[in-house]
C-alpha positions as CSV (number, residue, x, y, z in Angstrom):
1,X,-29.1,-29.7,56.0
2,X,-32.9,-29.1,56.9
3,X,-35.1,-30.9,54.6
4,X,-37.1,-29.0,52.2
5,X,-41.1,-29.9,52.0
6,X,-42.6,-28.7,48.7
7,X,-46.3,-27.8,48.2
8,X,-46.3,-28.0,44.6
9,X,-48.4,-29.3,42.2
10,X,-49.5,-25.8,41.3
11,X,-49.3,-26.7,38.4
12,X,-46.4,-29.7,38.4
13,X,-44.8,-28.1,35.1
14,X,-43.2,-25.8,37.1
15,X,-43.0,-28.1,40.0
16,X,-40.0,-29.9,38.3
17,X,-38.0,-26.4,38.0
18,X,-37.9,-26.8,41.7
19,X,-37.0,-30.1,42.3
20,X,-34.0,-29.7,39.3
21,X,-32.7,-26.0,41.0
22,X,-32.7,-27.1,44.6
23,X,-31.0,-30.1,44.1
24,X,-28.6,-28.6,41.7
25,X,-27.7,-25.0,43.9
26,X,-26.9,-28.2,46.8
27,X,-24.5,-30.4,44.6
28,X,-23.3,-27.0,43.5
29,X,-22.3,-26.4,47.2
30,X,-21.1,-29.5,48.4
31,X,-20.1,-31.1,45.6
32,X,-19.9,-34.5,44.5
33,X,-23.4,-36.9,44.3
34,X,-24.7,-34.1,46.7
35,X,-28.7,-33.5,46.0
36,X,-31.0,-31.9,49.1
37,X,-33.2,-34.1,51.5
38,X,-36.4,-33.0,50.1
39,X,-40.3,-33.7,49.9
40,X,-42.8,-32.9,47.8
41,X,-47.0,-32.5,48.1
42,X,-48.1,-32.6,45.0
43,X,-51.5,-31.4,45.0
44,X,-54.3,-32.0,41.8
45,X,-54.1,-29.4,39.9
46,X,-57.7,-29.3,38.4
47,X,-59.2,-29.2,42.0
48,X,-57.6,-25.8,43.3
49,X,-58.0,-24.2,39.8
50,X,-61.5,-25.1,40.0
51,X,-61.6,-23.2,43.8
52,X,-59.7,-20.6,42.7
53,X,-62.2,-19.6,39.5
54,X,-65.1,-19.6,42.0
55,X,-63.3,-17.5,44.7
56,X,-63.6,-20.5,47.0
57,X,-60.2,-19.3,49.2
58,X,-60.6,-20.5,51.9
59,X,-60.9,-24.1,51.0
60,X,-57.3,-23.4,49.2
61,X,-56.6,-22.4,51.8
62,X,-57.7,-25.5,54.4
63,X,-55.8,-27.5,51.5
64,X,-52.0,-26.1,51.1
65,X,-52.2,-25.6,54.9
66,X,-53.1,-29.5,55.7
67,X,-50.5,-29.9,52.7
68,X,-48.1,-28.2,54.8
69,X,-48.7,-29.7,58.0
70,X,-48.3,-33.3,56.7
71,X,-44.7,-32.2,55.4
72,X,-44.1,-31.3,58.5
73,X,-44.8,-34.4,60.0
74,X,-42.5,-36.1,57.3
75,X,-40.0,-34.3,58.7
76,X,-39.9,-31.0,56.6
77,X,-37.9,-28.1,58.3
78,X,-38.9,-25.3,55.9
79,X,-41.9,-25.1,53.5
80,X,-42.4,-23.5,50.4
81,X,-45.6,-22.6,48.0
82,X,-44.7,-23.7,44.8
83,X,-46.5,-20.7,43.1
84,X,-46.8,-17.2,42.7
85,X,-50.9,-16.9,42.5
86,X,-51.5,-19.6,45.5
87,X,-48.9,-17.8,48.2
88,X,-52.2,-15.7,48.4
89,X,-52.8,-18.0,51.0
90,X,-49.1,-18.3,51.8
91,X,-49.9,-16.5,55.4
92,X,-52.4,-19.1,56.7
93,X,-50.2,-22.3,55.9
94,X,-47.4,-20.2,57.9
95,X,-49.4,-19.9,61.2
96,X,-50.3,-23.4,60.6
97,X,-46.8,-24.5,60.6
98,X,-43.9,-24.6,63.1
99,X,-41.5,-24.1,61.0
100,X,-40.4,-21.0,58.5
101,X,-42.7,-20.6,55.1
102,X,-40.4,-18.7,52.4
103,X,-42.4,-16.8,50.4
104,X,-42.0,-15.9,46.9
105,X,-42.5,-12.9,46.3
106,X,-40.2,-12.2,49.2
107,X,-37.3,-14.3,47.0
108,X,-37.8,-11.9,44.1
109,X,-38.1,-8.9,46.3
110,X,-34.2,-9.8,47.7
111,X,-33.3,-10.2,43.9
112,X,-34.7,-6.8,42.7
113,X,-33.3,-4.6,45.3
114,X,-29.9,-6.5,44.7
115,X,-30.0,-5.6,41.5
116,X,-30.8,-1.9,42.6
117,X,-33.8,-1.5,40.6
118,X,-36.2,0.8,41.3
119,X,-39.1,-0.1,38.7
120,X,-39.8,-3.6,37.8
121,X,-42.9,-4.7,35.5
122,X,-45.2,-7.8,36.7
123,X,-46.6,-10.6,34.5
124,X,-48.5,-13.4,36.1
125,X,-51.9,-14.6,36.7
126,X,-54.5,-11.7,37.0
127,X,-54.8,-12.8,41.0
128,X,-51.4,-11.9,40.9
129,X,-51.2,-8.7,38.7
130,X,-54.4,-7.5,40.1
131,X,-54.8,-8.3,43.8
132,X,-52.8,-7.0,46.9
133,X,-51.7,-9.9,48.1
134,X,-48.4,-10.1,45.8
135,X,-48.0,-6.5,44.5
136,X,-48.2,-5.3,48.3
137,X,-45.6,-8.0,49.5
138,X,-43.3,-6.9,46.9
139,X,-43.6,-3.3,47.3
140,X,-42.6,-4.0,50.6
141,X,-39.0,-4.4,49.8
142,X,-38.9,-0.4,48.1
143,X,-39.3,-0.2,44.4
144,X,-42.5,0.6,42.4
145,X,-44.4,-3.2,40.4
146,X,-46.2,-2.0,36.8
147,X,-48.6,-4.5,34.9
148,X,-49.1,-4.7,31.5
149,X,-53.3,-3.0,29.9
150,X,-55.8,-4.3,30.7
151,X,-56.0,-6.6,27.6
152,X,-52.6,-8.0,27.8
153,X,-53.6,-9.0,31.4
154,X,-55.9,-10.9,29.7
155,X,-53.5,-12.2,27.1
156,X,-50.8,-13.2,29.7
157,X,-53.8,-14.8,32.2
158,X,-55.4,-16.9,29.3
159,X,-51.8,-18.2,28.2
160,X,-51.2,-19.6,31.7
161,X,-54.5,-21.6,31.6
162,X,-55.1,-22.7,28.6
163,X,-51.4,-23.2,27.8
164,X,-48.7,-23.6,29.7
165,X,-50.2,-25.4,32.9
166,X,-51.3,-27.8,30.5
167,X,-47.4,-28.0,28.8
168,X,-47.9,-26.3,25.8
169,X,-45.9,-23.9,24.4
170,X,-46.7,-21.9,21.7
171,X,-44.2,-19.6,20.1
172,X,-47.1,-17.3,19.0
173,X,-47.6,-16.9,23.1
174,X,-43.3,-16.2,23.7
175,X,-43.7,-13.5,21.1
176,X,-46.7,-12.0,22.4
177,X,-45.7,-11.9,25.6
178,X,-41.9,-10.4,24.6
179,X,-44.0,-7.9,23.1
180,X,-45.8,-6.8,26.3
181,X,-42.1,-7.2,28.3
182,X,-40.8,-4.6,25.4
183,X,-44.1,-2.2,25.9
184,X,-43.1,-2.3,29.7
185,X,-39.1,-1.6,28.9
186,X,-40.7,1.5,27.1
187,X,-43.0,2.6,30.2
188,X,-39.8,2.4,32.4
189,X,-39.5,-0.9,33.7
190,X,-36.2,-1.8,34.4
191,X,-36.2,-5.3,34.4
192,X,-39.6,-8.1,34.7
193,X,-40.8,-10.4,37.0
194,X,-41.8,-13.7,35.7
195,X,-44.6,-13.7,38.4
196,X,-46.2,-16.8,37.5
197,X,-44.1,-19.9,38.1
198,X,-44.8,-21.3,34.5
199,X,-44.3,-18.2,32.5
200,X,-40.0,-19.4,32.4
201,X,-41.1,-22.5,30.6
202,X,-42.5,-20.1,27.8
203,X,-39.9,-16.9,28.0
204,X,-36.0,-16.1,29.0
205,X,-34.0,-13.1,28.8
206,X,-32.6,-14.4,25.1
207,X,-35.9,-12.9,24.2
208,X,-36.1,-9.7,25.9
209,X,-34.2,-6.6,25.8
210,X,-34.2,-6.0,29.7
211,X,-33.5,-8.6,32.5
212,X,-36.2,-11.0,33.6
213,X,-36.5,-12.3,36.9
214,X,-37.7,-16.2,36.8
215,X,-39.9,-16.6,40.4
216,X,-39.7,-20.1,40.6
217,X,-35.8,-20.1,39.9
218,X,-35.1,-17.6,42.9
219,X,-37.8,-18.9,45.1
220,X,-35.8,-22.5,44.7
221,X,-32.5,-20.9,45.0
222,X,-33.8,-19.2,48.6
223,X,-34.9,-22.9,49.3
224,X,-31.3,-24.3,48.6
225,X,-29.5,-21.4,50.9
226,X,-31.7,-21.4,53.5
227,X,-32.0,-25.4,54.2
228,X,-28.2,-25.2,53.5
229,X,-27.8,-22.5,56.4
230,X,-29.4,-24.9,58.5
């Protein structure tokens, strides 16, 4: 079993739904007291928001690639970004590294076209709704990404920061945010990404009327298979 090295951190709410899915998909599969050989860089959270918010990139990106080189040296055999918004940077830390970076939106990407749909909806971080980056990599594997107006961009964005990194949730926030899922369902969507790693703390599929599709969850779940492959 490869050991898995976790750049997380980003934020560390959503940190733990890795650390419980990986370990659980491996006792799952082998049964027992199993749980994965694992590591985890936890990074300050303040610090890369801070970069992020003055479109300092490329010093996010000199820290989740030294991030990813010291689990390496641990003794990590496959890395992952712990995030949706920071796998912007997800291509530098992999030519950094010499060993295989999964990256998320890749994990989703394999879950939609399994599913065999063909129009999928977007919620995230408005890095992530808005820039290339994510909507290109995604697009990649052949069905068409919507996002929510303009204003509910804004909505979902400001939720994410002032709410649910910080680990508040707000049932004013699941109900707005259903609400934009629903206005998506109407527009044609046939299922949504969760494209922010923190957005499943807040909202499930108990309340929406088409499937969601939880990025951390699947991005963990890739994690699990792959260092189980090894």
């Amino acid at each position: 079993m490869r050991a898995i090295g976790l750049i997380g951190g980003l934020s560390w709410e959503s940190t733990v739904i890795y650390y419980q899915i990986i370990n659980q998909r491996v006792r799952e599969r082998l049964g027992g007291s199993h749980s994965a050989n694992s590591l985890i860089w936890s990074i300050d959270y303040t610090t890369v928001e801070n970069l992020i918010f003055a479109g300092r990139w490329d010093e996010v990106s000199t820290l989740l690639t030294g991030a990813g080189r010291k689990l390496e040296e641990l003794g990590a055999g496959v890395l992952l970004i712990c995030s949706n918004t920071f796998s912007r940077v997800s291509d530098d830390v992999a030519r950094a590294a010499s060993v295989p970076v999964l990256h998320i939106a890749d994990a989703v990407g394999e879950e939609v076209r399994a599913r065999g749909m063909r129009k999928v909806g977007l919620l995230g971080t408005q890095f992530t709704m808005e820039q290339p980056f994510y909507r290109d990599r995604l697009a990649a594997h052949g069905f068409d990404v919507v996002v929510p107006r303009r204003e509910q961009r804004e909505l979902v964005h400001r939720v994410i920061f002032d709410e649910l990194v910080r680990g508040v949730i707000s049932e004013a926030s699941r109900d707005a945010y259903a609400r934009i899922v629903a206005e998506l369902a109407d527009e044609g969507a046939e299922g949504v990404i969760l494209g922010c790693t923190e957005i499943e703390l807040l909202l499930g599929e108990k309340d929406t009327a088409v499937p969601v599709l939880p990025s951390a969850r699947l991005h963990a779940e890739a994690a699990a298979g792959f260092a189980l492959a090894g």
